[in-house]
Structures are given as C-alpha cells and as structure tokens.
PDB file of the backbone (N, CA, C, O) and the ligand in Angstrom, with CONECT records:
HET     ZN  A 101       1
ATOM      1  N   UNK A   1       3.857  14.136   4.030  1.00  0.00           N
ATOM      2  CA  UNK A   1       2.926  13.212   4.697  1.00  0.00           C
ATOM      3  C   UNK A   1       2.959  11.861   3.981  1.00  0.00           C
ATOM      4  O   UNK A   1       2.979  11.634   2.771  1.00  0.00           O
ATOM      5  N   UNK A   2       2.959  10.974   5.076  1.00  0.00           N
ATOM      6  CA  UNK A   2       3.677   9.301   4.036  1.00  0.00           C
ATOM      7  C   UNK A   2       2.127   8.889   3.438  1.00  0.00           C
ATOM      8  O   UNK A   2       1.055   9.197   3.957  1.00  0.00           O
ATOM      9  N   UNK A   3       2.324   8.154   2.277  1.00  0.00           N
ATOM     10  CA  UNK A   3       0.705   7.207   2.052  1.00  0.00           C
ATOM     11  C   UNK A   3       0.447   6.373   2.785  1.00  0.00           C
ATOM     12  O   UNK A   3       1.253   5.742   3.470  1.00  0.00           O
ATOM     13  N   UNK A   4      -0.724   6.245   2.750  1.00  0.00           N
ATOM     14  CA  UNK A   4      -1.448   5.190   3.679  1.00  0.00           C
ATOM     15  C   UNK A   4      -2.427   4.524   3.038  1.00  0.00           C
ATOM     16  O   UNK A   4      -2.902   4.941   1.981  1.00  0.00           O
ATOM     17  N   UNK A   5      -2.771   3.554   3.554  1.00  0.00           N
ATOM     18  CA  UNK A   5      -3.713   2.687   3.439  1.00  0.00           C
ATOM     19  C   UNK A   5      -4.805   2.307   3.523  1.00  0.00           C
ATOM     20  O   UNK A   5      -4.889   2.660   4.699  1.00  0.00           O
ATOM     21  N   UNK A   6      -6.051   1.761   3.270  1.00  0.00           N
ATOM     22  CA  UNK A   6      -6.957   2.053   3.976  1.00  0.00           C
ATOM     23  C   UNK A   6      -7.977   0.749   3.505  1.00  0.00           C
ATOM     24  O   UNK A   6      -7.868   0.417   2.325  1.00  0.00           O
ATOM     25  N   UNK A   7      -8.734   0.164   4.154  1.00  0.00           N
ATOM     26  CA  UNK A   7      -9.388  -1.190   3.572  1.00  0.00           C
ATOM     27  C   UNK A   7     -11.104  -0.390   3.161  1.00  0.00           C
ATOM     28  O   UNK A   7     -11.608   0.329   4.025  1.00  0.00           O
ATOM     29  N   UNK A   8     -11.627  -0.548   2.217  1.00  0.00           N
ATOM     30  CA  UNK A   8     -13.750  -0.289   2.182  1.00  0.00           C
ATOM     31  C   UNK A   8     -13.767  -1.269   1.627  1.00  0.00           C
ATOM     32  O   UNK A   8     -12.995  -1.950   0.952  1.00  0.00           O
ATOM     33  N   UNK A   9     -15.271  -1.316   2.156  1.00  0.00           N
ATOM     34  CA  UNK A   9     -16.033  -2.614   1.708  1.00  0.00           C
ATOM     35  C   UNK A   9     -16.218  -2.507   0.160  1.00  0.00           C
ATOM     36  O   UNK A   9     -15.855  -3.469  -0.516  1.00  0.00           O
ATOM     37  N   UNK A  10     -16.842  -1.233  -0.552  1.00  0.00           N
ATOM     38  CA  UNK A  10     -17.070  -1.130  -1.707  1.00  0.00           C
ATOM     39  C   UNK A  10     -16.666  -0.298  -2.293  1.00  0.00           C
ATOM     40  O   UNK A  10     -16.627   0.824  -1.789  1.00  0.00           O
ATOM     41  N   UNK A  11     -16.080  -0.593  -3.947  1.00  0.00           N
ATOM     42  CA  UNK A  11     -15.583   0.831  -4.151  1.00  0.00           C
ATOM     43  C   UNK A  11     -15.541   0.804  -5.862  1.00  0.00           C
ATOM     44  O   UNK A  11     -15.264  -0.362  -6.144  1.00  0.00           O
ATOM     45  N   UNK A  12     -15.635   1.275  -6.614  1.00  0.00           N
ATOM     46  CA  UNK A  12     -15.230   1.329  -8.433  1.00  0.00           C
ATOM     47  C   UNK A  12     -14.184   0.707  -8.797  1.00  0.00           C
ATOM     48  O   UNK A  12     -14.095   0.232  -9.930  1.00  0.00           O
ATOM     49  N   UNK A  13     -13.134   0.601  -7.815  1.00  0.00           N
ATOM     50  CA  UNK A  13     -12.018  -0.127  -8.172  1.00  0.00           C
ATOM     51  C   UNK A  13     -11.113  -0.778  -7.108  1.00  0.00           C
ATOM     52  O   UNK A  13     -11.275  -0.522  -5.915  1.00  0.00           O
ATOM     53  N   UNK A  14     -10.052  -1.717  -7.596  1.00  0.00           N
ATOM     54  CA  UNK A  14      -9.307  -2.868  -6.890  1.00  0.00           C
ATOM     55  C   UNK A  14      -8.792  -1.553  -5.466  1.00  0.00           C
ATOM     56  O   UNK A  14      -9.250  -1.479  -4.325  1.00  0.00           O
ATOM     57  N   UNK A  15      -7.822  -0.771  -6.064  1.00  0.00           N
ATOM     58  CA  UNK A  15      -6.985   0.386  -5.647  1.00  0.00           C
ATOM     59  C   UNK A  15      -7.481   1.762  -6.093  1.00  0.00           C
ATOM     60  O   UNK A  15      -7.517   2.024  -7.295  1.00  0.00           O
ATOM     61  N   UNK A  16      -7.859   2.637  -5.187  1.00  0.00           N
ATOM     62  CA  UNK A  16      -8.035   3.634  -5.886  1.00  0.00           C
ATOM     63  C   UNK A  16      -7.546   5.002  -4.596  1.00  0.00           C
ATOM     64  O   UNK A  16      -7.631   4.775  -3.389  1.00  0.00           O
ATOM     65  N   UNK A  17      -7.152   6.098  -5.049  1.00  0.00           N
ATOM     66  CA  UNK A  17      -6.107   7.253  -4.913  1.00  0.00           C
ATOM     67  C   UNK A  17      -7.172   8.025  -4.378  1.00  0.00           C
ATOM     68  O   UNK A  17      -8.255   8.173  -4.945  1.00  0.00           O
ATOM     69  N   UNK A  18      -6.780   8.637  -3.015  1.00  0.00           N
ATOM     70  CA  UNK A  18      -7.895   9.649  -2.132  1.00  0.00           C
ATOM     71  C   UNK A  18      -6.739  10.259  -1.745  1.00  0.00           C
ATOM     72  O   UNK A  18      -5.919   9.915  -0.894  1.00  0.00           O
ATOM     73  N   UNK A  19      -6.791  11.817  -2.939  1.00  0.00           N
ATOM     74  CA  UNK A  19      -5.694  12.878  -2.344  1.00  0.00           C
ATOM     75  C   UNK A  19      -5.987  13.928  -1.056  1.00  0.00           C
ATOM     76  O   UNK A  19      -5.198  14.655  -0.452  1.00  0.00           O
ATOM     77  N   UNK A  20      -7.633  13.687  -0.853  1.00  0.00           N
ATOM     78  CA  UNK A  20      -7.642  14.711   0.515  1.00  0.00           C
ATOM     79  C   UNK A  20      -7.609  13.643   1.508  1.00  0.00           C
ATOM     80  O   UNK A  20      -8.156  14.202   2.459  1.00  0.00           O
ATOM     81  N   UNK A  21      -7.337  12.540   1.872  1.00  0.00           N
ATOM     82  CA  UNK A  21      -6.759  11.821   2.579  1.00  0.00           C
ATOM     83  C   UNK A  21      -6.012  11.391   2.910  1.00  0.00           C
ATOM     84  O   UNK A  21      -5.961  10.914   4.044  1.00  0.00           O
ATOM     85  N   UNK A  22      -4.623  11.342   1.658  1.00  0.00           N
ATOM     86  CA  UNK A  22      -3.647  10.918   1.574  1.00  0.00           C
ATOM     87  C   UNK A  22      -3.082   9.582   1.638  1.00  0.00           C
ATOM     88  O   UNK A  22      -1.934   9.194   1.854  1.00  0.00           O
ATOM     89  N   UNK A  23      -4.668   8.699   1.287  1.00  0.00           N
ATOM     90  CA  UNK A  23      -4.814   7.209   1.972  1.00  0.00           C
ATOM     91  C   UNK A  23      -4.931   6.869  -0.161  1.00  0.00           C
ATOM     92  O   UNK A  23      -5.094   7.628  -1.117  1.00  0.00           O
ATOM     93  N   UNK A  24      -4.764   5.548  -0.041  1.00  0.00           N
ATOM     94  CA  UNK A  24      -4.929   4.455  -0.974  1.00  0.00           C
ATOM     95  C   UNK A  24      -6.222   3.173  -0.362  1.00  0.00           C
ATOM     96  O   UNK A  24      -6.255   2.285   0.491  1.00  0.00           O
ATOM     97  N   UNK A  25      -6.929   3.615  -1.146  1.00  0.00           N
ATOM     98  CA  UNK A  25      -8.273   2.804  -0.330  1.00  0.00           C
ATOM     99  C   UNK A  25      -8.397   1.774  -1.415  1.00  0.00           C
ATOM    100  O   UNK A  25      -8.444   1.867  -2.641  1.00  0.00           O
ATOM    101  N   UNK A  26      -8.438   0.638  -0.475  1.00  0.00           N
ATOM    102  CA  UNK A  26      -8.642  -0.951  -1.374  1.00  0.00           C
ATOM    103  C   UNK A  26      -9.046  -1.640  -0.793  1.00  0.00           C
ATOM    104  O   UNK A  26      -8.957  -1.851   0.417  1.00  0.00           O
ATOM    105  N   UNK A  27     -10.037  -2.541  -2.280  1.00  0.00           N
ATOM    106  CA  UNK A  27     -11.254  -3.424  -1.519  1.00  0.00           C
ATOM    107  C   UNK A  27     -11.254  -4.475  -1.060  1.00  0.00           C
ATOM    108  O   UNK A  27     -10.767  -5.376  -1.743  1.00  0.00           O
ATOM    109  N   UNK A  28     -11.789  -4.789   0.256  1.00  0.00           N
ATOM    110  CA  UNK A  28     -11.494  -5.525   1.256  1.00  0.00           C
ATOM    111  C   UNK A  28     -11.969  -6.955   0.533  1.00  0.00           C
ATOM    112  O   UNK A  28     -13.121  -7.103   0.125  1.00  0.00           O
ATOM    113  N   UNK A  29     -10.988  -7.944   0.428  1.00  0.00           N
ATOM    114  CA  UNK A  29     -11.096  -9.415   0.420  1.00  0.00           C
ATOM    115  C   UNK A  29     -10.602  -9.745  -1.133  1.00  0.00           C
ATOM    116  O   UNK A  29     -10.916 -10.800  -1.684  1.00  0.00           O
ATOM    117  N   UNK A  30      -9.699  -8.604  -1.853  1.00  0.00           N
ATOM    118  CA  UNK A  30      -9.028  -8.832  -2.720  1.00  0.00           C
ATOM    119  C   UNK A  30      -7.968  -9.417  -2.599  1.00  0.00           C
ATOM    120  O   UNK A  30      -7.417  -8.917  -1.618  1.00  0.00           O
ATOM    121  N   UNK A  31      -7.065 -10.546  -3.216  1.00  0.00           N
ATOM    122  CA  UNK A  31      -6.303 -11.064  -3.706  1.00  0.00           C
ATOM    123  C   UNK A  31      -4.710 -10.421  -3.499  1.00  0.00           C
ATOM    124  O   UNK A  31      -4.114  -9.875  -4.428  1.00  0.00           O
ATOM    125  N   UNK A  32      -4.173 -10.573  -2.213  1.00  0.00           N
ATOM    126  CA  UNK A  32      -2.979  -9.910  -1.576  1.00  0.00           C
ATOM    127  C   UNK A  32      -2.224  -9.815  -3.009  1.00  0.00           C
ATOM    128  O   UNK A  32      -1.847  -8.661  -3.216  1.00  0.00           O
ATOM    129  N   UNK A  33      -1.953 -10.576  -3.890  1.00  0.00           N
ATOM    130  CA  UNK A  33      -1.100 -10.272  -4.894  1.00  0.00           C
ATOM    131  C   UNK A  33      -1.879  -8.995  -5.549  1.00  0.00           C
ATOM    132  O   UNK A  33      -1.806  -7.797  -5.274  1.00  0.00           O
ATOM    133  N   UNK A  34      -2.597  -9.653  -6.452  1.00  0.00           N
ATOM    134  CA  UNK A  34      -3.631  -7.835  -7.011  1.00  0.00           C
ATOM    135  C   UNK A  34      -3.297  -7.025  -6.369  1.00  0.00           C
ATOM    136  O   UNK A  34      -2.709  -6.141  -6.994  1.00  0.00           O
ATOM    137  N   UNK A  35      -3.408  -6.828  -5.071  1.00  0.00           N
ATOM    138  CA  UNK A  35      -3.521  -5.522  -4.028  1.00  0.00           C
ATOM    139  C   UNK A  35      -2.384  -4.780  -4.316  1.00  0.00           C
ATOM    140  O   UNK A  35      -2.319  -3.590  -4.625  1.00  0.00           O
ATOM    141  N   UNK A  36      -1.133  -5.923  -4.135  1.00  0.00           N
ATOM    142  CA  UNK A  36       0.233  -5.475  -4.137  1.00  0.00           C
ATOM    143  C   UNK A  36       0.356  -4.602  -5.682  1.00  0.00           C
ATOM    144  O   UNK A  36       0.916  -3.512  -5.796  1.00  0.00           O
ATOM    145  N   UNK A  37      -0.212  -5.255  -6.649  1.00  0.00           N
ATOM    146  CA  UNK A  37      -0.025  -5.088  -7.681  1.00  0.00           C
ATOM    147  C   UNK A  37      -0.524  -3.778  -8.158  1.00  0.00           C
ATOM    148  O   UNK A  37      -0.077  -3.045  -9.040  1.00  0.00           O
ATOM    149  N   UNK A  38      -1.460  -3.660  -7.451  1.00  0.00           N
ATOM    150  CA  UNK A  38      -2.425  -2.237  -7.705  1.00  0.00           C
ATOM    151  C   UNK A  38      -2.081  -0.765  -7.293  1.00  0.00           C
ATOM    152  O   UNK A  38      -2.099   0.363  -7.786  1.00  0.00           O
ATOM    153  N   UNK A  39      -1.787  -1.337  -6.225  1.00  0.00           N
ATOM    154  CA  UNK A  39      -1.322  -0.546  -5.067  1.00  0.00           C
ATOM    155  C   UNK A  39       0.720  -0.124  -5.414  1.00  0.00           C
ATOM    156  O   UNK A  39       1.456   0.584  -4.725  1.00  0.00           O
ATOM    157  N   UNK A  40       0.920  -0.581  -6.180  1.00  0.00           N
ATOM    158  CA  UNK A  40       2.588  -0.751  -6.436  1.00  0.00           C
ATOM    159  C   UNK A  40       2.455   0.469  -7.749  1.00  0.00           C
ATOM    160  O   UNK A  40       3.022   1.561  -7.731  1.00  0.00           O
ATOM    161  N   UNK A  41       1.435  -0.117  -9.002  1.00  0.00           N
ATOM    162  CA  UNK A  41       1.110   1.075 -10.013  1.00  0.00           C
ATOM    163  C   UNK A  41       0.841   2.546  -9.292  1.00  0.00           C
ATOM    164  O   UNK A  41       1.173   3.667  -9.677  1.00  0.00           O
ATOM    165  N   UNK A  42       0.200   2.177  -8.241  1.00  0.00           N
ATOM    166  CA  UNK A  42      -0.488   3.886  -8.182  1.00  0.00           C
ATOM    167  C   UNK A  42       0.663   4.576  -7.303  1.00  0.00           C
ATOM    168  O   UNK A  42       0.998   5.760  -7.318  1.00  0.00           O
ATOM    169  N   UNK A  43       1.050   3.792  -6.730  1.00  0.00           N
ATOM    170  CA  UNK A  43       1.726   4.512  -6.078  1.00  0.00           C
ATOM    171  C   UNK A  43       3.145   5.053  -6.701  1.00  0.00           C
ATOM    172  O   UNK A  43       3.848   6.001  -6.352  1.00  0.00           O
ATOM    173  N   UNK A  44       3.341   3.829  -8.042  1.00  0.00           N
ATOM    174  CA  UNK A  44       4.728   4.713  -8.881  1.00  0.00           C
ATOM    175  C   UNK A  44       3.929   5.778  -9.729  1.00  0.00           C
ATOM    176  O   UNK A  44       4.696   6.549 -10.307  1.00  0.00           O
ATOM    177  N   UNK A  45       2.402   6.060  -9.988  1.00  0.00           N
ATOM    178  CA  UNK A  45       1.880   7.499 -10.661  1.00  0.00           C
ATOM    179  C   UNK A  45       2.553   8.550  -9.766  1.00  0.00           C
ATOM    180  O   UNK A  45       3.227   9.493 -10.181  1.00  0.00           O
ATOM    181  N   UNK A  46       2.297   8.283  -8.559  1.00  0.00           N
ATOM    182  CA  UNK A  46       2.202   9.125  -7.444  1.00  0.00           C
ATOM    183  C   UNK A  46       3.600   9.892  -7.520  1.00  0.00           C
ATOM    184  O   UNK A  46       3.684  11.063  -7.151  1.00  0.00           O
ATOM    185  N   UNK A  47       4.641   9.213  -7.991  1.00  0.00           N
ATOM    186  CA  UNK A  47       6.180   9.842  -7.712  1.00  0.00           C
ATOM    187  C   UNK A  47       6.790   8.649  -6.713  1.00  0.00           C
ATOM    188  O   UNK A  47       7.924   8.953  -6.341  1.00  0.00           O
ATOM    189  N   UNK A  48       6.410   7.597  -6.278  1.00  0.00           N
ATOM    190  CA  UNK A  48       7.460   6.721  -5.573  1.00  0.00           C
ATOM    191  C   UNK A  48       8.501   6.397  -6.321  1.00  0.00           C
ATOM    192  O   UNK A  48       8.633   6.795  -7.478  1.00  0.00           O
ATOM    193  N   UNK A  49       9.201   5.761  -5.808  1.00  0.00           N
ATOM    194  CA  UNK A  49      10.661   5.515  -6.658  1.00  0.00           C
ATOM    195  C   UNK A  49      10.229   3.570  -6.879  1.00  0.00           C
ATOM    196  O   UNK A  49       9.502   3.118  -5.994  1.00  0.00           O
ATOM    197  N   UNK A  50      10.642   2.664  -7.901  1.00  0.00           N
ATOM    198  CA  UNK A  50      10.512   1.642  -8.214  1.00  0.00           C
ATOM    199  C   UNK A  50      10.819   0.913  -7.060  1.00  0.00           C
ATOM    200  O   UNK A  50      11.681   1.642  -6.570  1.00  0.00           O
ATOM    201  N   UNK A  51      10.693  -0.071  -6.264  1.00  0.00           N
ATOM    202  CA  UNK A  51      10.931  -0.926  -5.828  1.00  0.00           C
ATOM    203  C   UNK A  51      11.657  -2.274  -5.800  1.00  0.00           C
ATOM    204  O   UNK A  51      10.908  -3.195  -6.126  1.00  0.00           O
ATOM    205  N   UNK A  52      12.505  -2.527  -5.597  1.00  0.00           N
ATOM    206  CA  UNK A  52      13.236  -3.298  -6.058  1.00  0.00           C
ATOM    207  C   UNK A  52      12.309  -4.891  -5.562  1.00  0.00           C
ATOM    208  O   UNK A  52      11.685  -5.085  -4.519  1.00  0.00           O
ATOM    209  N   UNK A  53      12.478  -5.655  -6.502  1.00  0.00           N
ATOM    210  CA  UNK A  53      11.768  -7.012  -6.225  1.00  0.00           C
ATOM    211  C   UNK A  53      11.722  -7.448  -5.111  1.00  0.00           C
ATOM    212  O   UNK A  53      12.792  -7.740  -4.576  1.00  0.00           O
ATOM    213  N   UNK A  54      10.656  -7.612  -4.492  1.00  0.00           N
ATOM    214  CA  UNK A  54      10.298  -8.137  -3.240  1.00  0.00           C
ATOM    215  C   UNK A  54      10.834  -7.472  -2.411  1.00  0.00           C
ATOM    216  O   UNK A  54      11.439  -8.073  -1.523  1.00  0.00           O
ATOM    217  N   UNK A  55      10.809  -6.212  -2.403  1.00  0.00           N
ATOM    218  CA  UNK A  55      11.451  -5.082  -1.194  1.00  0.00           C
ATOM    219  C   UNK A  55      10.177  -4.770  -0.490  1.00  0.00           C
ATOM    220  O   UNK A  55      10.253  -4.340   0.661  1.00  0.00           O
ATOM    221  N   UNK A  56       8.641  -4.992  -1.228  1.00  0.00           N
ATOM    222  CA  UNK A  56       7.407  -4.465  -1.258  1.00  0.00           C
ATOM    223  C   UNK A  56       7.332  -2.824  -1.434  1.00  0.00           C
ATOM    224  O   UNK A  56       8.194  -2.048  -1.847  1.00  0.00           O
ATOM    225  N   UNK A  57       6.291  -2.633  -1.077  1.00  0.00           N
ATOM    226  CA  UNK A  57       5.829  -1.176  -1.182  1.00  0.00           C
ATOM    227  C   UNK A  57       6.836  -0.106  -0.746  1.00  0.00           C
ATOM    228  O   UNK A  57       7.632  -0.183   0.190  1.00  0.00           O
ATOM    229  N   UNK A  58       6.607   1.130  -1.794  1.00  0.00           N
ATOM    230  CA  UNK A  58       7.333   2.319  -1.271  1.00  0.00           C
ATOM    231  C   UNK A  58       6.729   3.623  -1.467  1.00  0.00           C
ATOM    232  O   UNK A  58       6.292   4.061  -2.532  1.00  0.00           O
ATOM    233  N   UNK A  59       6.747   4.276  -0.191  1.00  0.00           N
ATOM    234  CA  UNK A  59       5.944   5.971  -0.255  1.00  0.00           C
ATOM    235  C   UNK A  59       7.160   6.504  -1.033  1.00  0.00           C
ATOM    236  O   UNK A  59       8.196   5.851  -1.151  1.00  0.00           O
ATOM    237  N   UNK A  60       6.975   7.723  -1.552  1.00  0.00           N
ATOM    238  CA  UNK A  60       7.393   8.378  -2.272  1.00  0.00           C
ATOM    239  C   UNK A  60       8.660   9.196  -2.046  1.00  0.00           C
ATOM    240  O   UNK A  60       9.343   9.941  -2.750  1.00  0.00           O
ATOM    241  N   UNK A  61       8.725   8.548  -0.155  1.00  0.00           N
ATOM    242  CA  UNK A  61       9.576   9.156   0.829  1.00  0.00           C
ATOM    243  C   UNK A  61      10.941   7.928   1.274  1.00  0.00           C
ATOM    244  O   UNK A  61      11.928   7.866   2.007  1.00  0.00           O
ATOM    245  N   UNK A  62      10.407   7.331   0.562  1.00  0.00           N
ATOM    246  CA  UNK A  62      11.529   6.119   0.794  1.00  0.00           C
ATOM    247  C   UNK A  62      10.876   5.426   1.898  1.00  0.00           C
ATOM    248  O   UNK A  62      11.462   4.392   2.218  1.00  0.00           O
ATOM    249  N   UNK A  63       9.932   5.675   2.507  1.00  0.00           N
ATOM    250  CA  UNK A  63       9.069   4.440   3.707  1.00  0.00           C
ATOM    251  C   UNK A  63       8.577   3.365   2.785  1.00  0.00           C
ATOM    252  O   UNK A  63       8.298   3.242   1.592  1.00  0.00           O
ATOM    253  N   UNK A  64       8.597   2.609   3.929  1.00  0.00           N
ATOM    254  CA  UNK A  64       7.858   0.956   3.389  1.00  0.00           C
ATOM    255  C   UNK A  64       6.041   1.474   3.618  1.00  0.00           C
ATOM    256  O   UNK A  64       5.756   1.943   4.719  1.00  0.00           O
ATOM    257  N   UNK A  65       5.320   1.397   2.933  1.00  0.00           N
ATOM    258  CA  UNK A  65       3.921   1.311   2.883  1.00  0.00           C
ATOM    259  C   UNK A  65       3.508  -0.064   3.011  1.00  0.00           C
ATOM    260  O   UNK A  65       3.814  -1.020   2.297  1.00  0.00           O
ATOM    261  N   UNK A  66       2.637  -0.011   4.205  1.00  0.00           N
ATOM    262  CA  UNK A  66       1.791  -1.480   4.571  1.00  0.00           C
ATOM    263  C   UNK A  66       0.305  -1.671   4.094  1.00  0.00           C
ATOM    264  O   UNK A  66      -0.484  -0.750   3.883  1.00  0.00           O
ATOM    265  N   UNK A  67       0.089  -2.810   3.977  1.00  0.00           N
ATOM    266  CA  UNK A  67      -1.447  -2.804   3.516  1.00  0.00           C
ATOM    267  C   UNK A  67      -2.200  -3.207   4.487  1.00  0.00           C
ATOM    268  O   UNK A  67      -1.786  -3.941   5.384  1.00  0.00           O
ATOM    269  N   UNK A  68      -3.226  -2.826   4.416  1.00  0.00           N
ATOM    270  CA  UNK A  68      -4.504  -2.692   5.363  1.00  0.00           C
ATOM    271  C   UNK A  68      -3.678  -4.604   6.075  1.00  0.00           C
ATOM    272  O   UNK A  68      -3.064  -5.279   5.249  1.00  0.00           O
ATOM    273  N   UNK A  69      -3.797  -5.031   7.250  1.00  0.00           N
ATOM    274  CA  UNK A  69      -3.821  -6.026   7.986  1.00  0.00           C
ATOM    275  C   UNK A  69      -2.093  -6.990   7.828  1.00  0.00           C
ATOM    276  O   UNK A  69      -1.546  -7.917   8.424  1.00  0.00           O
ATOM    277  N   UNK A  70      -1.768  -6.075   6.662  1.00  0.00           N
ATOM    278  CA  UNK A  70      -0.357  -6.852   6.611  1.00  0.00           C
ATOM    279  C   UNK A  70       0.449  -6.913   7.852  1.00  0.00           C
ATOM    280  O   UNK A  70       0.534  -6.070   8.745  1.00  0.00           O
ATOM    281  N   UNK A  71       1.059  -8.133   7.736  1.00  0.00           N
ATOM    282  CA  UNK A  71       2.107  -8.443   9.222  1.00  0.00           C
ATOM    283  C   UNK A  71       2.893  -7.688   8.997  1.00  0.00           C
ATOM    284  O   UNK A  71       3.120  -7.573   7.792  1.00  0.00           O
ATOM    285  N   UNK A  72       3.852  -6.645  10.082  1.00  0.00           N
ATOM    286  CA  UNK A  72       4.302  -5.955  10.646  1.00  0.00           C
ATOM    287  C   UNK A  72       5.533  -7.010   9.768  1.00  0.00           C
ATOM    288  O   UNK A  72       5.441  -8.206   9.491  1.00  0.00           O
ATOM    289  N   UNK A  73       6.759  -5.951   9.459  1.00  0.00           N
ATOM    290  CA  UNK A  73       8.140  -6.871   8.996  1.00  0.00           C
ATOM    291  C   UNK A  73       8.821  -8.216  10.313  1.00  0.00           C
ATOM    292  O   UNK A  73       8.640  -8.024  11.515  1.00  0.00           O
ATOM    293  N   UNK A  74       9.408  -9.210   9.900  1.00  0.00           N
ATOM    294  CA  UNK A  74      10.012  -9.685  10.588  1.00  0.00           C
ATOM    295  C   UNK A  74      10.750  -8.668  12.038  1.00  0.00           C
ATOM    296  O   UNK A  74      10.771  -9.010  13.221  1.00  0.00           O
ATOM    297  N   UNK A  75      11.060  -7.932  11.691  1.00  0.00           N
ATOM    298  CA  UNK A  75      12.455  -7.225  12.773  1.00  0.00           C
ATOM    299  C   UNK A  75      11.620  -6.741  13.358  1.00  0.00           C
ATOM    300  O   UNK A  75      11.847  -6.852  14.563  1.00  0.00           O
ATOM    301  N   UNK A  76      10.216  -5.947  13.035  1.00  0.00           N
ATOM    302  CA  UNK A  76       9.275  -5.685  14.247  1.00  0.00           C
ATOM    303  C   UNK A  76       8.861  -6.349  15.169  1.00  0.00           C
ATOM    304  O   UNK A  76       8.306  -5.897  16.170  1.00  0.00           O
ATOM    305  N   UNK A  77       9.140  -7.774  14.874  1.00  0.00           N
ATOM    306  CA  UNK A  77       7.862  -8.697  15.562  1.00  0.00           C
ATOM    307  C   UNK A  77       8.950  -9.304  16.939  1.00  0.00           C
ATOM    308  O   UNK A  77       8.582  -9.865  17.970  1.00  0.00           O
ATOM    309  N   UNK A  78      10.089  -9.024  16.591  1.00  0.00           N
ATOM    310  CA  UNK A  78      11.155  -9.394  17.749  1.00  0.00           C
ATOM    311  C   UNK A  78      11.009  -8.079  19.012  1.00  0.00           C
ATOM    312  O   UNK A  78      11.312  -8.205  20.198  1.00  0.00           O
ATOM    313  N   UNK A  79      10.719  -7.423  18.658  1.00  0.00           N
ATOM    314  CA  UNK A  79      10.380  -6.125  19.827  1.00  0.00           C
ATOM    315  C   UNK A  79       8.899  -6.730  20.167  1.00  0.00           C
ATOM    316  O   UNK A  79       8.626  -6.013  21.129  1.00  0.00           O
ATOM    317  N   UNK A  80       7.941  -7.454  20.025  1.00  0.00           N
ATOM    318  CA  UNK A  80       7.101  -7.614  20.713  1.00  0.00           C
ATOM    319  C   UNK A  80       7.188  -8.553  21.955  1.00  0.00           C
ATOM    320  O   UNK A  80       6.212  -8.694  22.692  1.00  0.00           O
TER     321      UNK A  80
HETATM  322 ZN    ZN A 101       6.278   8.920   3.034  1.00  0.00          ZN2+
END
C-alpha cells in the first residue's frame, strides 16, 4: 500500500507517521521546503530508497509521493 499524504490543521509536529493509515499527516500552512524536508526524513525511516536531487518524494515502492495540494507533474497536466 503506497504512502500518502494528508494535510491537519493541528498536530505535535511539522510531519508526523500514522501507521494505521498509512498516511504522513502535515501541518497545514508549513513552509513547502520544511514539508519536503520532513516528509523526505520520514519517509527514508520508513524504508524508501534516497532520492536523487530534485527527483522529489519517494514511497518505498519506487512511486513519486505528492503532498497535500502539490501540482500534479508537468506530463500530467498535458492529458488535461
Ligand atoms: Zn508505494
């Protein structure tokens, strides 16, 4: 099951790990870099494989992981 994402209003921390959800819940109106940044650590705890610079996010499955409102990649946006 791939990770996911998930935006709350409030929470103990920037990024934080919900294994009966399988979601990465992060707080809404943080700092897209932080996010990336947060969200990039937990997810290499998790078993993802490193990411190569500016490849962005990776599930543990080799998928690209999006963040809560992020634009869809370039090559998606030509199918719209
Ligand atoms: Zn996956």
């Amino acid at each position: 099951m791939c990770i996911r994402t998930a935006e709350v209003d409030e929470q103990a921390d920037t990024a934080i790990w919900d294994p009966d959800g399988v979601t990465i819940t992060v707080l809404r109106g943080t700092h897209p870099h932080s996010l990336i940044r947060e969200v990039a650590a937990l997810l290499q705890d998790l078993g993802a494989p490193s990411p190569s610079p500016g490849a962005g996010l990776i599930c543990h499955c080799g998928e690209p992981v999006r963040l809560p409102g992020e634009e869809p990649a370039a090559a998606d946006a030509t199918t719209l």
